[in-house]
NUVEXTI-18935 format. One record per residue (C-alpha): residue number from 0; x, y, z. Coordinates in steps of 0.2 Angstrom, whole numbers, always signed. Each point is the difference from the previous one (the first is absolute). Example, Ala and Ser with C-alpha at 12.3 -4.5 7.8 and 13.67 -1.06 7.14 Angstrom:
<rs>
{resi->0&east->+62&north->-22&up->+39} .
{resi->1&east->+6&north->+17&up->-3} .
</rs>
This chain:
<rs>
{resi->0&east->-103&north->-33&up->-8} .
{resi->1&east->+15&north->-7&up->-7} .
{resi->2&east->-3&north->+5&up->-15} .
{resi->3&east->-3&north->+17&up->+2} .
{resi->4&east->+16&north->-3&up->+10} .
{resi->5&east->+11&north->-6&up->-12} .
{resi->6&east->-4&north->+14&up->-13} .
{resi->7&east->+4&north->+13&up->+12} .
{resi->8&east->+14&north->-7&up->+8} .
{resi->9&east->+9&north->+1&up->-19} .
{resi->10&east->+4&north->+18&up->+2} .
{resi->11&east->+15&north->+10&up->-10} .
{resi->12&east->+14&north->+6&up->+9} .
{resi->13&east->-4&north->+11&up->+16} .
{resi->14&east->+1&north->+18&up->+2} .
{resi->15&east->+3&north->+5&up->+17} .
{resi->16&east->-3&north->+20&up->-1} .
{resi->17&east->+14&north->+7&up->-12} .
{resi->18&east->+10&north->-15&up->+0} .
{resi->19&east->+0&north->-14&up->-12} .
{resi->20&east->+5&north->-14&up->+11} .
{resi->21&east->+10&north->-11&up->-13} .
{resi->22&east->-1&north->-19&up->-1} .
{resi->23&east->-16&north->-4&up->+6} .
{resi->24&east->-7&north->-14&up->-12} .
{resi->25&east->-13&north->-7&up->-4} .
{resi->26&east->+5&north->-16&up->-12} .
{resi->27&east->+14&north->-12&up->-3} .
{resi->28&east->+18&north->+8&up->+0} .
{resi->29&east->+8&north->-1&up->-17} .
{resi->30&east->+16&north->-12&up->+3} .
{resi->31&east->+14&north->+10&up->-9} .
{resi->32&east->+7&north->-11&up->-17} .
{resi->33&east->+17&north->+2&up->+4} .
{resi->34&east->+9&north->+1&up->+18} .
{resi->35&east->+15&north->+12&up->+0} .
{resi->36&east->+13&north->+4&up->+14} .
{resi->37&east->-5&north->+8&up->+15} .
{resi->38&east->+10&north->+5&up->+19} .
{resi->39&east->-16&north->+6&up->+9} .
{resi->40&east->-13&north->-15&up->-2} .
{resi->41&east->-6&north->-8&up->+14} .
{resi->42&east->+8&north->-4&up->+15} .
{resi->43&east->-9&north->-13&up->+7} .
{resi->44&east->-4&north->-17&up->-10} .
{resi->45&east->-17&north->-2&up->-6} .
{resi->46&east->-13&north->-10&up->+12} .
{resi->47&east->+10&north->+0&up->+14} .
{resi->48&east->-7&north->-14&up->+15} .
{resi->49&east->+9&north->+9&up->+16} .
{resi->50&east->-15&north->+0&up->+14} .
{resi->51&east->-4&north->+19&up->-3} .
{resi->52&east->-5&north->-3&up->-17} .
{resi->53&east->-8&north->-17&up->+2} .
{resi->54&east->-11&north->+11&up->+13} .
{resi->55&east->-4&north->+14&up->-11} .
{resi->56&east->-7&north->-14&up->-12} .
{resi->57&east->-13&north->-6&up->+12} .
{resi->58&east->-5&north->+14&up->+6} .
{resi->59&east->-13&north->+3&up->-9} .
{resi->60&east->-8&north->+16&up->+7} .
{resi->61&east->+6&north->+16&up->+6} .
{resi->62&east->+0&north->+18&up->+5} .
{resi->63&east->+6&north->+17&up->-7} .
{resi->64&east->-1&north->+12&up->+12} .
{resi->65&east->+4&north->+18&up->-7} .
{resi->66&east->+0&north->+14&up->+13} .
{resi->67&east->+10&north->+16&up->+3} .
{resi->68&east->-3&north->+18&up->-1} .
{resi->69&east->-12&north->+0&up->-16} .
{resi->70&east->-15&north->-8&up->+16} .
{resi->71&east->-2&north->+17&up->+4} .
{resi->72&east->-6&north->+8&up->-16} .
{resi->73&east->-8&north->-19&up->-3} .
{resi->74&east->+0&north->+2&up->-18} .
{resi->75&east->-7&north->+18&up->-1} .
{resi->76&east->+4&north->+20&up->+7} .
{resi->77&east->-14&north->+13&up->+2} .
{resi->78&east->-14&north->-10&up->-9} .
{resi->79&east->+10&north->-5&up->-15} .
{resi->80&east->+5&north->-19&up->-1} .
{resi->81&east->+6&north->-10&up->-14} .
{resi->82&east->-15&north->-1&up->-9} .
{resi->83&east->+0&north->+20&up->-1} .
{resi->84&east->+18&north->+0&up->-5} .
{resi->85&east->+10&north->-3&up->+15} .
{resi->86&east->+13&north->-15&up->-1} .
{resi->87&east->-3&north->-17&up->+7} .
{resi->88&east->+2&north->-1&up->+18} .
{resi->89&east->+19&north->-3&up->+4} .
{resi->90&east->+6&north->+9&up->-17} .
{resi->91&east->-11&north->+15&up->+7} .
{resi->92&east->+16&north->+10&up->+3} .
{resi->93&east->+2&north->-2&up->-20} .
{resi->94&east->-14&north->+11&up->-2} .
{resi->95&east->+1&north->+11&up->-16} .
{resi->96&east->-13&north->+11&up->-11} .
{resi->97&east->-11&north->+12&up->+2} .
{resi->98&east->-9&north->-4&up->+16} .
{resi->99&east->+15&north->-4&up->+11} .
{resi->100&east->+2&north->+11&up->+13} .
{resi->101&east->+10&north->+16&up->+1} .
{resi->102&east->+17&north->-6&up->+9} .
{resi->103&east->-5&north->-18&up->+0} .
{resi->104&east->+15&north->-9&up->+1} .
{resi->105&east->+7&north->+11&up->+17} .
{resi->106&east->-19&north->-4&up->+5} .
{resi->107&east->+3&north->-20&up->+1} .
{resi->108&east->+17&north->+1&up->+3} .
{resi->109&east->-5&north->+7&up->+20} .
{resi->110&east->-14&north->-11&up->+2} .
{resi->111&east->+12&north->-12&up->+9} .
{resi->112&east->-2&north->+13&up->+16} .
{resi->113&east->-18&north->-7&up->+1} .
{resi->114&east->+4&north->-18&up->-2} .
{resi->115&east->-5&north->-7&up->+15} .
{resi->116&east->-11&north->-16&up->-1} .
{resi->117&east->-9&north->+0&up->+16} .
{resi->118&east->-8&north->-18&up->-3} .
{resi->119&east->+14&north->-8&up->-7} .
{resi->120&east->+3&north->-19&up->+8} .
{resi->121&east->+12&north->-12&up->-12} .
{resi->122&east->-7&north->-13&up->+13} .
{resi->123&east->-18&north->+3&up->-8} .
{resi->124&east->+4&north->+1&up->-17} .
{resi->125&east->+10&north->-16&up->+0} .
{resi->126&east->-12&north->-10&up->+10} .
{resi->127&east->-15&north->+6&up->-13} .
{resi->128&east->+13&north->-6&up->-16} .
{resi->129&east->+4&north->-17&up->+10} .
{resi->130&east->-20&north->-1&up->+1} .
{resi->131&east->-4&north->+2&up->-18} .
{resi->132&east->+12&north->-15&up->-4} .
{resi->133&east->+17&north->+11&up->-7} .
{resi->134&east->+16&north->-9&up->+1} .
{resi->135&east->+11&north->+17&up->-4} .
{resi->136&east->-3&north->+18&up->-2} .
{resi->137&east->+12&north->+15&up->-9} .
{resi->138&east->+1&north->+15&up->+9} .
{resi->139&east->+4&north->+18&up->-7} .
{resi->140&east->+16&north->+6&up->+11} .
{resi->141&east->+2&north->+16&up->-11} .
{resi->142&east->-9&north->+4&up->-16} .
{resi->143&east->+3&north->+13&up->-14} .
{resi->144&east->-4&north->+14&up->+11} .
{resi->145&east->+17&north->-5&up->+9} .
{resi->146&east->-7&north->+2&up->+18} .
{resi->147&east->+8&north->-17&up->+10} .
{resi->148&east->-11&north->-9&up->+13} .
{resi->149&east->+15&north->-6&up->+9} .
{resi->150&east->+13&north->+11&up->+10} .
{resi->151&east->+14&north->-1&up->-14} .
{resi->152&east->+18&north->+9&up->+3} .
{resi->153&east->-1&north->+7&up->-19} .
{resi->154&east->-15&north->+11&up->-2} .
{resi->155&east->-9&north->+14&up->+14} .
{resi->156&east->-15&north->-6&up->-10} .
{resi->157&east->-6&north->-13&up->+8} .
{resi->158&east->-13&north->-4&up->+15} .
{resi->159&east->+12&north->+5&up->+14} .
{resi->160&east->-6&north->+17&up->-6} .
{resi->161&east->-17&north->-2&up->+0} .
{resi->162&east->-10&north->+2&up->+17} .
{resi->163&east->-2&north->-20&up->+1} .
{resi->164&east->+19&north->-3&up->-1} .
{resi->165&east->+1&north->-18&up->+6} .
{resi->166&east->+8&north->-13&up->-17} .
{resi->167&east->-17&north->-5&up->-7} .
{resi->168&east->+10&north->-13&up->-11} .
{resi->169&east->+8&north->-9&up->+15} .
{resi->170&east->-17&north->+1&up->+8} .
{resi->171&east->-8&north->-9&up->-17} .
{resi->172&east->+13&north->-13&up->-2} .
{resi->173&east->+1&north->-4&up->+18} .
{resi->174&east->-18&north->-2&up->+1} .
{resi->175&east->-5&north->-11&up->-15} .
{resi->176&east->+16&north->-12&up->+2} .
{resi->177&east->-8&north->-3&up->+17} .
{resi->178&east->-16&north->-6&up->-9} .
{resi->179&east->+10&north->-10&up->-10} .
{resi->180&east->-2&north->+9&up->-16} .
{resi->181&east->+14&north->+4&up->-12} .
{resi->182&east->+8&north->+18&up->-4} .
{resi->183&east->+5&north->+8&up->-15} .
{resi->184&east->+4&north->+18&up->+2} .
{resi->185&east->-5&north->+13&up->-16} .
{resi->186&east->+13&north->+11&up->-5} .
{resi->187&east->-2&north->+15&up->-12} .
{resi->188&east->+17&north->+4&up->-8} .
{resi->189&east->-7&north->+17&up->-8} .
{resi->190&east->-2&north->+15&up->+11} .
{resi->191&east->-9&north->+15&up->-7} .
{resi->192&east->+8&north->+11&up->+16} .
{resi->193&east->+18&north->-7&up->+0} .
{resi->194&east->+9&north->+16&up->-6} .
{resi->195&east->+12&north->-15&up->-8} .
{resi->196&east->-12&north->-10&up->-9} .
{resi->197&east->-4&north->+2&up->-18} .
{resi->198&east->-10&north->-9&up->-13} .
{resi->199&east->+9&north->+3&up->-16} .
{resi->200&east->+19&north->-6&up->-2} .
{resi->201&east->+13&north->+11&up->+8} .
{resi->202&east->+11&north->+7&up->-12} .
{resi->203&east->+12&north->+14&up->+6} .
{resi->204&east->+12&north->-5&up->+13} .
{resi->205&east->-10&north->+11&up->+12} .
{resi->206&east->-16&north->-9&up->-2} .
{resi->207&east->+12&north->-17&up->-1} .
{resi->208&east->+6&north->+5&up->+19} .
{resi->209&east->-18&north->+1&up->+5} .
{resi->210&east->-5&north->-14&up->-7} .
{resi->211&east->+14&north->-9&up->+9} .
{resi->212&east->-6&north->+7&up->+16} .
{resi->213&east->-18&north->-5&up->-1} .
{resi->214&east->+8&north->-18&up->-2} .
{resi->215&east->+10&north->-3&up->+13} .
{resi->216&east->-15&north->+7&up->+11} .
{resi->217&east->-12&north->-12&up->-8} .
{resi->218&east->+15&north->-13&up->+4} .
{resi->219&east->+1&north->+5&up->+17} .
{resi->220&east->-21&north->+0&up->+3} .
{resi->221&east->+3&north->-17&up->-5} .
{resi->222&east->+12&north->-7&up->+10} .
{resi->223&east->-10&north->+7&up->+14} .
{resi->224&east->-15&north->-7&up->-3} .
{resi->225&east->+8&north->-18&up->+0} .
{resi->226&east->+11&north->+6&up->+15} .
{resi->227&east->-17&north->+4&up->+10} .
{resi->228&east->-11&north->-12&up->-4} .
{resi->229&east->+8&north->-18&up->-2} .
{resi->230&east->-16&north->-9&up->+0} .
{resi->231&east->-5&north->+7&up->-19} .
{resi->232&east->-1&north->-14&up->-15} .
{resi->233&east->+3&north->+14&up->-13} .
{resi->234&east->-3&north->+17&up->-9} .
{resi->235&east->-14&north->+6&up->-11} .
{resi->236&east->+10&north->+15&up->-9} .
{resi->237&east->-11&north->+12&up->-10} .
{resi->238&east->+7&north->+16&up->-10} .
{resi->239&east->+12&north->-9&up->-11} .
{resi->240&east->-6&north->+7&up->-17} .
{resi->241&east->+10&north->+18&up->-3} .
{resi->242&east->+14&north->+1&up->-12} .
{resi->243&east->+12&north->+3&up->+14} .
{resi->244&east->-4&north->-15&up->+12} .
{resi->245&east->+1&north->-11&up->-16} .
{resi->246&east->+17&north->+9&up->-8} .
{resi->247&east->+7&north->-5&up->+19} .
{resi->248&east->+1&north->-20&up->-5} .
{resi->249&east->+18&north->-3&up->+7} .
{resi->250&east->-5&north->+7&up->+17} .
{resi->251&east->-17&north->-6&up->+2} .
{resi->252&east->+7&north->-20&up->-5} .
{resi->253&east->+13&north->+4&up->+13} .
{resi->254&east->-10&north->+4&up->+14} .
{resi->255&east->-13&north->-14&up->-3} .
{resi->256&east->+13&north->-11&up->+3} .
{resi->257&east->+5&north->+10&up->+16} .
{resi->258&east->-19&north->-2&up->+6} .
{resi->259&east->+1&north->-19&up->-3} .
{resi->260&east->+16&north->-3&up->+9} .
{resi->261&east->-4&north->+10&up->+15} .
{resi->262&east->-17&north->-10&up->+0} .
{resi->263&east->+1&north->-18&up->-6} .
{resi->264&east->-17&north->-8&up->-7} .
{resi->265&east->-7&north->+20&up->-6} .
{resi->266&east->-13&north->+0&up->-11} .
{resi->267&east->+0&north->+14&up->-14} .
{resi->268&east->-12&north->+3&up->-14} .
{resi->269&east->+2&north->+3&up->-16} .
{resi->270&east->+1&north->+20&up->+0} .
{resi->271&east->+14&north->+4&up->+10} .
{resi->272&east->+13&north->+3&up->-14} .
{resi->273&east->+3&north->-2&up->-19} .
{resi->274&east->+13&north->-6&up->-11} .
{resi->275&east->+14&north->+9&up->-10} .
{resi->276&east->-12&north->+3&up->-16} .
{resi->277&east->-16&north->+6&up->+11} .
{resi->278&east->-11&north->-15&up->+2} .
{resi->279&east->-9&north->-1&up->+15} .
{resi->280&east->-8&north->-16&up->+6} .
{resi->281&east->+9&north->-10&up->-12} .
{resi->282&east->+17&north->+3&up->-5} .
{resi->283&east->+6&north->+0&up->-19} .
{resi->284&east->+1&north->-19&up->-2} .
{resi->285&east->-20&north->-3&up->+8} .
{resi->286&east->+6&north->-5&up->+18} .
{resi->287&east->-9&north->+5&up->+15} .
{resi->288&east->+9&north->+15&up->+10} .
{resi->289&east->-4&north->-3&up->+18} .
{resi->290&east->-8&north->-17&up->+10} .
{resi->291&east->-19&north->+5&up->-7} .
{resi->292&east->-11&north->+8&up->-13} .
{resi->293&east->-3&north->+17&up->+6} .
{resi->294&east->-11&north->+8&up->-15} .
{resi->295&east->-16&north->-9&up->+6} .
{resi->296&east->-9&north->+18&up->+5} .
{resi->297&east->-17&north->+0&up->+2} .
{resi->298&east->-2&north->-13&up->-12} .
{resi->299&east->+2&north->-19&up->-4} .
{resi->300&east->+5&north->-12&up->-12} .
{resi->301&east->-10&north->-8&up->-11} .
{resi->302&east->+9&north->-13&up->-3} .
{resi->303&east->+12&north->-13&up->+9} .
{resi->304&east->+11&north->-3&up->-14} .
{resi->305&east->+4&north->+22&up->+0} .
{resi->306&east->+10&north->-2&up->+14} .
{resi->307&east->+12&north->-13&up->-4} .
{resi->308&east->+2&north->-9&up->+14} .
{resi->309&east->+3&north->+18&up->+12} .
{resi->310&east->-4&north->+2&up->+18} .
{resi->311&east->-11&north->+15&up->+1} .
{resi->312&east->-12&north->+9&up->+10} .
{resi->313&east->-12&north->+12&up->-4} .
{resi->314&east->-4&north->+17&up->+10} .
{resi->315&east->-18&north->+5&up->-2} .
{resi->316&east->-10&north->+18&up->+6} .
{resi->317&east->-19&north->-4&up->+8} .
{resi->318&east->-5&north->+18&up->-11} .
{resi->319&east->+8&north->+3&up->-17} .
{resi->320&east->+15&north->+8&up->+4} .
{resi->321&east->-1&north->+2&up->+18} .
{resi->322&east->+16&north->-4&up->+9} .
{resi->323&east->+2&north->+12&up->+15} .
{resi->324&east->-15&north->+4&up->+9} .
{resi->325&east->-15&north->+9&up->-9} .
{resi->326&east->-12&north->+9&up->+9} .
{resi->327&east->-17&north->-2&up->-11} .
{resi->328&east->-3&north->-15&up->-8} .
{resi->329&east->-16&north->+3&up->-7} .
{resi->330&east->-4&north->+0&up->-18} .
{resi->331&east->+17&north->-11&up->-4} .
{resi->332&east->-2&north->-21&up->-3} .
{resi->333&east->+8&north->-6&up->+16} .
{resi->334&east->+5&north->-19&up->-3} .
{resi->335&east->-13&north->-10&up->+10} .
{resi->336&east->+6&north->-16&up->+9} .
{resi->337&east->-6&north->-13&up->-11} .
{resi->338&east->+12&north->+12&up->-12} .
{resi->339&east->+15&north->-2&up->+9} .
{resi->340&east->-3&north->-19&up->+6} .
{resi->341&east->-3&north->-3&up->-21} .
{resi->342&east->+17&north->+9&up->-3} .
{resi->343&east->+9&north->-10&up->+15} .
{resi->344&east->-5&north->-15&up->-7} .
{resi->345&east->+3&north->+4&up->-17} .
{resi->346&east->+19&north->+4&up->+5} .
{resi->347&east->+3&north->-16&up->+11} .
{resi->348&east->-7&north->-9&up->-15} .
{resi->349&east->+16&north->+7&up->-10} .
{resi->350&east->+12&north->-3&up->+17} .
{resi->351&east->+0&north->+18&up->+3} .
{resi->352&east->-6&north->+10&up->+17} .
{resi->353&east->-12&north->+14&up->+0} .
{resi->354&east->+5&north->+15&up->+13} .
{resi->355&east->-15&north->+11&up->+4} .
{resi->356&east->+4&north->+19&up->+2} .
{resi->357&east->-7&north->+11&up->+14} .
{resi->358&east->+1&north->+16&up->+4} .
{resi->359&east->-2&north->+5&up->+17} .
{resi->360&east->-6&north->+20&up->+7} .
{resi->361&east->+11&north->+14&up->+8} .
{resi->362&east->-4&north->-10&up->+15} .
{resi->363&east->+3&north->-16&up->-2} .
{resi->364&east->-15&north->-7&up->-3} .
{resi->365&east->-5&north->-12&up->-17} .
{resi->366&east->-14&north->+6&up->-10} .
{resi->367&east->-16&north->-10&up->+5} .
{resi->368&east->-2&north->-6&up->-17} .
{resi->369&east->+18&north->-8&up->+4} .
{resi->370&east->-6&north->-6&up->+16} .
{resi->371&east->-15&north->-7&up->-9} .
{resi->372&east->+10&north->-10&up->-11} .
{resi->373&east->+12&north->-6&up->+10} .
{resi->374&east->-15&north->-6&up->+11} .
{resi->375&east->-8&north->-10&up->-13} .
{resi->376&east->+15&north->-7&up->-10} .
{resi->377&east->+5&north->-6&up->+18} .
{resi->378&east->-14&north->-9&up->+2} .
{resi->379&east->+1&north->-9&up->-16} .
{resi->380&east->+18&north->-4&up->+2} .
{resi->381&east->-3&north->-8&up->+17} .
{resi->382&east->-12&north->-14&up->-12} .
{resi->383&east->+12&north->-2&up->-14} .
{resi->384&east->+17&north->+8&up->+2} .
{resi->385&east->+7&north->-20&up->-3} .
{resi->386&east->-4&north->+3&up->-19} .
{resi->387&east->+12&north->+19&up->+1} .
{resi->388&east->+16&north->-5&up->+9} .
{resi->389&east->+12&north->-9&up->-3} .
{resi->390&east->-10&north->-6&up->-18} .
{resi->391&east->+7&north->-1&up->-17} .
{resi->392&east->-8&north->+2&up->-20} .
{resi->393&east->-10&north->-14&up->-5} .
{resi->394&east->+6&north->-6&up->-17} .
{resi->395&east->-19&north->+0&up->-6} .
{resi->396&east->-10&north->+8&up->-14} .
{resi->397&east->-9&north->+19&up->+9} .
{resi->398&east->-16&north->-5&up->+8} .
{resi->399&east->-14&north->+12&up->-5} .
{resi->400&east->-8&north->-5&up->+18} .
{resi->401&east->+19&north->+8&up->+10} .
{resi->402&east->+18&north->-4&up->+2} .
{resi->403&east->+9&north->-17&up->+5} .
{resi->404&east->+11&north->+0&up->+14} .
{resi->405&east->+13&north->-17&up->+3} .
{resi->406&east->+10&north->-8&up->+14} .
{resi->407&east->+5&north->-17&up->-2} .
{resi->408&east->-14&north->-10&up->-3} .
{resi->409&east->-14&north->+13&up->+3} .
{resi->410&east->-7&north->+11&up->-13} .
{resi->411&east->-9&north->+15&up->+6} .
{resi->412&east->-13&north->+9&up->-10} .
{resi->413&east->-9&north->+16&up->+7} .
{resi->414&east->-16&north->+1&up->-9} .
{resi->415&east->-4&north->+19&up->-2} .
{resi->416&east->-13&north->-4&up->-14} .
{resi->417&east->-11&north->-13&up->+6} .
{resi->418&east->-9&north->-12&up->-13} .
{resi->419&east->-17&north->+1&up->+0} .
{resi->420&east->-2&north->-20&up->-2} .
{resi->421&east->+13&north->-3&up->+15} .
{resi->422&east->+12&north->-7&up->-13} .
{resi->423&east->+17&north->+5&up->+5} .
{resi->424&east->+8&north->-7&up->-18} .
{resi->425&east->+20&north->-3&up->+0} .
{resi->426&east->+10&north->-2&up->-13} .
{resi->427&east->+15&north->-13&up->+3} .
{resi->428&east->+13&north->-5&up->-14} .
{resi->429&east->-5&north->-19&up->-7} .
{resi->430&east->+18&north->-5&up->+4} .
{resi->431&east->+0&north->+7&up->+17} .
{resi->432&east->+6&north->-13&up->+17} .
{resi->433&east->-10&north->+8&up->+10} .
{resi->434&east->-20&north->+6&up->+0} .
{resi->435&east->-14&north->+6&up->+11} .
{resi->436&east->-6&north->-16&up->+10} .
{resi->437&east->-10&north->+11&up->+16} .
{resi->438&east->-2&north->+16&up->+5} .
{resi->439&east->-8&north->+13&up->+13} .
{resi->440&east->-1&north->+19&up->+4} .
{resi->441&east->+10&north->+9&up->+10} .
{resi->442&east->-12&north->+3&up->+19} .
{resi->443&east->-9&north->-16&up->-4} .
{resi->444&east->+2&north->-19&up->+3} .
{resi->445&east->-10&north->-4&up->-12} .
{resi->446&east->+5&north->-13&up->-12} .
{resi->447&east->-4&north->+4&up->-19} .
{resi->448&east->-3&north->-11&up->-16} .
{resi->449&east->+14&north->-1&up->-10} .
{resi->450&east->-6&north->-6&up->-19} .
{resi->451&east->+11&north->-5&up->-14} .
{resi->452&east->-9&north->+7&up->-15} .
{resi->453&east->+10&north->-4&up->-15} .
{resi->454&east->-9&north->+12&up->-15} .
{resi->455&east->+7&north->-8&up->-13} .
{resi->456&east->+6&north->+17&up->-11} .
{resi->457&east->+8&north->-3&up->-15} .
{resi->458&east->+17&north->+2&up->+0} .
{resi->459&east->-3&north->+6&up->+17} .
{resi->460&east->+18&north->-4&up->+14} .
{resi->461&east->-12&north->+2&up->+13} .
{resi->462&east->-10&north->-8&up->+12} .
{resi->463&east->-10&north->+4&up->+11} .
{resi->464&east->-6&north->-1&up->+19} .
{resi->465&east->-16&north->+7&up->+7} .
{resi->466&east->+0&north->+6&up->+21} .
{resi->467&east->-18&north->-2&up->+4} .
{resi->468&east->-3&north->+16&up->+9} .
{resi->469&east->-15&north->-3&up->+15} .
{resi->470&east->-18&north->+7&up->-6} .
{resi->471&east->-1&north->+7&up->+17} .
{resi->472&east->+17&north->+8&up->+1} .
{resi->473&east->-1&north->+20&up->+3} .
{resi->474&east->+13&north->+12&up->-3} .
{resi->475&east->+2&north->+18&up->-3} .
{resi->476&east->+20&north->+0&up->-3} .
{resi->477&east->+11&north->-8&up->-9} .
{resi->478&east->+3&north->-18&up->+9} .
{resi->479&east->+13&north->-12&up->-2} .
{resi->480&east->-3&north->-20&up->-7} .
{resi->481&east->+15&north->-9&up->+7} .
{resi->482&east->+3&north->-15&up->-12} .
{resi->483&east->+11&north->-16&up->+3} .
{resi->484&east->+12&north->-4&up->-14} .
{resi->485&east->+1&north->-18&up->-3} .
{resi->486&east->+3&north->-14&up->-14} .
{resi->487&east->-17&north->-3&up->-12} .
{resi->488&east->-11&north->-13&up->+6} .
{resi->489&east->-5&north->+0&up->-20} .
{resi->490&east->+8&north->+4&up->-17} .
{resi->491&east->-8&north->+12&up->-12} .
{resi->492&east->-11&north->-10&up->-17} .
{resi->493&east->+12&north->-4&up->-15} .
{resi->494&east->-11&north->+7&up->-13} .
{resi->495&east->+5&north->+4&up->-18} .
{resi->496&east->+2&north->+19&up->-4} .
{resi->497&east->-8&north->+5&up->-16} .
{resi->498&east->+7&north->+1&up->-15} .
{resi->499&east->-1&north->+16&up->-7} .
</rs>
C-alpha cells in the first residue's frame, strides 16, 4: 500500500477546474543564490514558539469542513456532475462549456433562497470530529461563490438571506471550542459575483477605484470575523493567485499586520499574500510568508529534508477532488481508512498534521462514507493516538515496514507492512546514546523481545535491533510498537571493512 501510495501521492501541479492553482509542489524549493532587498517579506519570524503555534504542532489530525451553497447542486445539476463536464462541487458556479446550463450563473446565484439545512446541529458534528481523535478543524466561512455563512454588515449575500438565517459560523466555532477542539476559519478572497472583484490587474483608474473597494470590503469581512468570533487560532485564506490580489502587495502586508495586532497568537498560512516581485509562499529571498506551509494540497512530501525545517499541514479530499459535498460517489477511488491512517502517519512522521476534508449535504448531514470513516479512524485513534499528538520526526533511516514517530525517550513505529517472519528490523546510527532496549504494542501489555542483531555490513553506520513481534498477534490495521529509548547494553563487533 505505501507504495502504490507514494507514487500517486507525487502528483504535478493541481488543476482545480479552469484554474491553475500556483505553488503547489511537489519537491524541495530551490533556495535563491543571491538574497536582494525586500519591504514585504515576512512579518512574523520564522518558528515561532507562542502557545498557538506550539499547539498547531501537536495537533496532528484535523478537519476541513467545506460547506455552503454548492451542498445543494452536490457536485452536479440535472444529471450532469463533474465527471460529465460539470465543475467540481464548490467551483460549480464556475461552470463553463457546452453543457452548462442556459442562464447558469443567475441559476446558482438564487439557490441561497432554498438553503435551509433542516438537520444541521454543530453540536453533532463536533462531537463526531472529537470522536475520531481531531485536535482542530478549518471551516469554510465564504467560498469563491461569495455567499457568507455569517451575518456580515458588508454583503446582502450571506445566510441571513437564506431561509435558515441563524450565523452557522458562530454556531461552528461555538460548538467545537466547547469540545475542545481548535478553529481555523477558511476565507476565499476571490469572489466570482462581486461586481468589484476581478482576476486580472486593474489598470484604468476606473477599474483601480473598484479594485479599491473590493479591498476595503475584504478588510472589513476581516475585521468582523475576528470581531465575532474571538475564540479562533487563525485563517486558512484561499483565492490568492489572480494578478490583482497579487499586484495589491502593499495593502495586503498591511492588513496582515492589522489582523495580527487585533488578535495576538494568529496563526496564518503561507497563501494569504505575496511579496513585491510576485512570489507566493516564499518570498524573493526563500523565506517562508506566513507561520506554515500551505501548498501541501492533496499530496505529501516525500521527503523530511523538502521542507526545511517548516511547520506544515496538509488538507486532503476522501474522493479525488471532492471538497464540497458530492452526491454519487460511485465509480470514483474514495480513500479508504487504512489510506488516510497511512497518510496521517506519514505527515506526523515529517511534524506536519493531516486535516481531513468533508463535505456535508444541503441538509446538514455528512456523507456516510464520511461517517464511516470518521467511525473507524476513531476507533484506531482511541488505541494509538499517543504515537500522533504531540510527536516529532525520528532522525532514522525510512522503514519499509511504516513511519517512526518520537517523544523523549520513546520511538513509535506504526507497522503498516507486516513482516512475514515477525522481524520488526530497526535501523539505529552505530554512534547513537540511545537504542531500543524493550518494546510493546499499543492495546496490549504484552512485553516484546527486544534483540540486538548487529549484521555486520561493510562500511555499513548502522546497527540494528530486532522487536520480536508475538506469533499469535492478530491485526487487520496498521498497529503501533511503542519502544523505549535507552543506552545499549552492548556495542556493535569492531570488524575490519574490506579493502577494495
Amino acid at each position: 500500500m505505501r507504495s502504490l501510495l507514494k507514487y500517486t501521492l507525487m502528483a504535478t501541479a493541481v488543476v482545480v477546474g479552469t484554474q491553475a492553482v500556483q505553488a503547489q509542489w511537489t519537491g524541495p524549493k530551490k533556495k535563491p543564490e543571491t538574497q536582494i532587498e525586500l519591504k514585504y517579506g515576512p512579518i512574523t519570524p520564522p518558528h515561532r514558539t507562542d502557545v498557538n503555534m506550539e499547539a498547531f504542532r501537536n495537533y496532528g489530525l484535523g478537519q476541513f469542513i467545506h460547506w455552503g451553497v454548492y451542498a445543494i447542486p452536490g457536485n452536479e445539476w440535472n444529471g450532469v456532475s463533474a465527471r460529465g463536464g460539470a465543475a467540481a462541487s464548490e467551483w460549480i458556479r464556475a461552470w463553463g462549456g457546452p453543457n452548462r446550463p442556459e442562464n447558469w450563473a443567475n441559476i446558482y446565484d438564487n439557490l441561497y433562497k432554498q438553503f435551509n439545512p433542516k438537520d444541521f446541529d454543530a453540536k453533532r458534528w463536533a462531537r463526531q470530529t472529537k470522536e475520531m481523535g481531531a485536535k482542530y478543524m478549518i471551516f469554510t466561512t465564504k467560498h469563491h461563490d461569495g455567499f457568507a455563512l455569517w451575518p456580515t454588515k458588508y454583503s446582502d449575500y450571506n445566510i441571513t438571506k437564506s431561509p435558515y438565517k441563524k450565523d452557522i459560523v458562530k454556531e461552528v466555532v461555538d460548538a467545537y471550542t466547547a469540545e475542545g477542539i481548535d478553529v481555523y476559519l477558511y476565507f476565499s478572497v476571490l469572489e466570482w459575483n462581486n461586481p468589484n472583484y476581478m482576476g486580472k490587474a486593474p489598470k484604468t483608474a476606473e477599474e483601480k477605484q473598484r479594485f479599491d473597494k473590493f479591498l476595503q470590503y475584504t478588510r472589513n469581512q476581516l475585521l468582523e470575523l475576528l470581531e465575532n468570533y474571538p475564540a479562533i487560532k487563525g485563517f486558512w485564506f484561499d483565492g490568492t493567485w489572480d494578478a490583482s490580489w497579487k499586484g495589491a502587495y502593499d495593502f495586503t502586508y498591511k492588513l496582515e499586520k492589522e489582523l495580527r495586532e487585533k488578535h495576538p497568537g494568529l496563526v496564518i498560512g503561507s497563501r494569504f499574500r505575496n511579496d513585491e516581485h510576485g512570489a507566493r509562499h516564499f518570498d524573493s529571498n526563500g523565506r517562508l510568508l506566513g507561520d506554515y506551509e500551505q501548498g501541501w494540497e492533496r499530496k505529501l512530501p516525500q521527503q523530511f529534508e523538502w521542507l526545511d525545517g517548516n511547520d506544515w499541514d496538509a488538507v486532503m479530499t476522501i474522493p479525488p477532488n471532492g471538497w464540497g459535498y458530492m452526491k454519487d460517489w460511485s465509480g470514483l477511488y474514495t480513500k479508504t481508512t487504512d489510506d488516510i491512517l497511512d497518510m496521517l502517519m506519514h505527515s506526523v512522521s515529517m511534524n506536519g498534521n493531516l486535516v481531513l476534508n468533508f463535505g456535508p449535504d444541503g441538509d446538514g448531514n455528512m456523507h456516510p462514507g464520511e461517517d464511516k470513516l470518521a467511525e473507524e479512524i476513531g476507533a484506531w485513534m482511541k488505541v494509538n493516538s499517543e504515537a500522533v499528538y504531540g510527536v516529532r520526526h525520528a532522525d532514522l533511516p525510512v522503514s519499509k515496514l511504516g513511519y517512526y514517530t518520537k517523544k523523549d525517550s520513546i520511538l513509535y513505529l506504526t507497522v503498516f507492512n507486516r513482516p512475514v517472519n515477525n522481524i520488526a528490523r530497526i535501523a539505529i546510527a552505530k554512534k547513537a546514546k540511545t537504542v531500543p532496549v524493550s518494546a510493546t504494542i499499543l492495546g496490549t501489555t504484552t512485553k516484546l523481545e527486544v534483540k540486538h542483531s548487529d549484521i555486520g555490513l561493510d562500511l555499513d553506520k548502522n546497527t540494528y535491533y530486532d522487536v520480536i513481534l508475538p506469533d499469535d498477534y492478530k491485526s487487520t490495521r496498521a498497529f503501533v510498537i511503542k519502544i523505549q529509548l535507552n543506552a545499549p547494553q552492548s556495542k556493535s563487533e569492531k570488524l575490519m571493512d574490506a579493502k577494495m
